[in-house]
C-alpha positions as CSV (number, residue, x, y, z in Angstrom):
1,X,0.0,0.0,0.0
2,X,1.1,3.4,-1.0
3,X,1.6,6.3,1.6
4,X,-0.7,8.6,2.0
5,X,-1.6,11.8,1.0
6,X,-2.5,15.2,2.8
7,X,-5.3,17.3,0.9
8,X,-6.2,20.5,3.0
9,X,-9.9,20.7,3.3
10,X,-10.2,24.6,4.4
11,X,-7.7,27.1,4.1
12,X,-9.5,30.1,5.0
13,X,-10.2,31.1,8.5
14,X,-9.1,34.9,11.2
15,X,-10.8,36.3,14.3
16,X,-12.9,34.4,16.7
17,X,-16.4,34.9,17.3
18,X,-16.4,32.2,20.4
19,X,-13.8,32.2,23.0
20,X,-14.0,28.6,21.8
21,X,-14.1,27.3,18.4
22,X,-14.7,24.0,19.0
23,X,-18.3,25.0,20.7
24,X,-20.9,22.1,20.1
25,X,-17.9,19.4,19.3
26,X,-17.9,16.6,21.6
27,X,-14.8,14.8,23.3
28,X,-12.4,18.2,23.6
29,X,-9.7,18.0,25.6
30,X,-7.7,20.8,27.3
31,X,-4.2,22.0,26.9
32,X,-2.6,20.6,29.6
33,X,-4.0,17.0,28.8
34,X,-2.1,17.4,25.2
35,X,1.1,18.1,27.3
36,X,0.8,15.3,29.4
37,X,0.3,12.9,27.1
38,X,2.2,14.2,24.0
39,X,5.4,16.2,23.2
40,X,5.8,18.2,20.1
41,X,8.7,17.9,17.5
42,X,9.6,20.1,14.3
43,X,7.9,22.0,12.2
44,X,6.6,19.4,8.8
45,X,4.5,21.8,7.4
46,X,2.4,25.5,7.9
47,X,-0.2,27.4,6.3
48,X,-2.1,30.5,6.6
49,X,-3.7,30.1,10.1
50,X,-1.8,26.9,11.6
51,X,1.3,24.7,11.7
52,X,1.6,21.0,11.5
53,X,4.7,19.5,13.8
54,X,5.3,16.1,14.4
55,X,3.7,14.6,17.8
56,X,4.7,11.4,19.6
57,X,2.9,9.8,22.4
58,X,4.8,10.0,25.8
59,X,3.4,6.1,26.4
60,X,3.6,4.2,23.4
61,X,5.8,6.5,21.1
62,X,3.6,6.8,18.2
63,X,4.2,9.3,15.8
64,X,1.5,11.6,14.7
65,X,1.0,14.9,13.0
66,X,-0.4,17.8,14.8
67,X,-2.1,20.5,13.0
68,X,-1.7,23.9,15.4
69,X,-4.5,26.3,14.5
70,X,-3.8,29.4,16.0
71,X,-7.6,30.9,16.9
72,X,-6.8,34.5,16.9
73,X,-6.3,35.0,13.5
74,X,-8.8,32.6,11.8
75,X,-11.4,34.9,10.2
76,X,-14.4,32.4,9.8
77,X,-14.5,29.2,12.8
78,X,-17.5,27.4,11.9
79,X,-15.2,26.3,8.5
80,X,-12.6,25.1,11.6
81,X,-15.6,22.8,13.1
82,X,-16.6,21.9,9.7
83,X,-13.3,20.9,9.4
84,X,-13.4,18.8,12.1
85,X,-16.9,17.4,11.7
86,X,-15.9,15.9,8.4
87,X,-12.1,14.5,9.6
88,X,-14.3,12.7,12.6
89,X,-16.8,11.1,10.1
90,X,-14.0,10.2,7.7
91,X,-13.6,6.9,8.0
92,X,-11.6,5.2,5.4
93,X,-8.4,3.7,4.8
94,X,-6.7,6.8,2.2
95,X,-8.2,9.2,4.2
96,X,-5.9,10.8,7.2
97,X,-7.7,9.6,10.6
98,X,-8.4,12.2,13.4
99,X,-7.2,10.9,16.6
100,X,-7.7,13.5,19.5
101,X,-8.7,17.6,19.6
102,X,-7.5,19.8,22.4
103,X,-8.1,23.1,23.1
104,X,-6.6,26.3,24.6
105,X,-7.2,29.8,24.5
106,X,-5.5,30.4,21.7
107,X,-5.0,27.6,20.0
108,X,-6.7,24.2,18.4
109,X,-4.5,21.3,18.4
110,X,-6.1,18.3,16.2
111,X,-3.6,15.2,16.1
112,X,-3.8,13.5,13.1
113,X,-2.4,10.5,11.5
114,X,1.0,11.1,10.1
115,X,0.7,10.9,6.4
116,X,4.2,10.2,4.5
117,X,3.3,10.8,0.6
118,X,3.6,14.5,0.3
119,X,1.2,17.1,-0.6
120,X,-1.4,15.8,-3.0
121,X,-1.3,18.7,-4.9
122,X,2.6,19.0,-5.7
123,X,1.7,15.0,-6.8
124,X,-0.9,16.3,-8.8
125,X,1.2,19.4,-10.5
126,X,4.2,17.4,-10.8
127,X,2.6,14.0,-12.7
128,X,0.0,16.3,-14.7
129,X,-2.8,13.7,-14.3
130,X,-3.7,10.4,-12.6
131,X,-5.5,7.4,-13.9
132,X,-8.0,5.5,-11.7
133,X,-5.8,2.9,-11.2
134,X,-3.2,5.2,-10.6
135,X,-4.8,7.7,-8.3
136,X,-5.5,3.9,-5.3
């Protein structure tokens, strides 16, 4: 099986209309839960609104990638819970998996399955096209 892919869903968000912008998810956790139970490494990728680092469990020693959203500066949140919404209901095997949420303040920290395969959209740019068979 190939590696997978990360394809952003939203890339526009900036200020908060909810102190939280998780409001109406279920099964948040707080800040200091992330700390204890995970410690942060480099930077693998950014965009406009957030960061993505690498993340390993302090217990087992997964790896995983955590997308930081900092919530000051996204301009619209209910595309953030969308996001969300649709990463929990995602369930399939070439789709990234949502493992955990945590929030603080000022940020939104979703820890995702680490997916090795690049940016589907350089794959796309660079190859031109995929077939069907191709694209599994």
């Amino acid at each position: 099986m190939s590696p997978k892919m990360v394809l952003t869903l939203s890339s526009h968000y900036s200020f908060v209309e909810e102190d939280y912008v998780t409001h109406g998810l279920d099964n948040i956790k707080g800040g200091n839960e992330f700390r204890n139970l995970y410690e942060l490494g480099e930077i693998i990728g950014y965009g406009r609104y957030s960061e993505v680092r690498f993340a390993s469990s302090k217990s087992t020693r997964e790896i995983y990638a955590c997308k930081i959203v900092n919530k000051l500066k996204i301009p619209q949140p209910w595309r953030l819970r969308d996001e969300i919404k649709i990463l929990k209901s995602a369930k399939h095997r070439n789709i990234v998996s949502l493992h955990d949420i945590f929030e603080t303040e000022r940020e939104v920290l979703m820890l995702l399955e680490l997916a090795t395969g690049g940016e589907l959209f350089n794959q796309i740019i660079q190859k031109g096209r995929y077939t069907e068979k191709g694209a599994k």
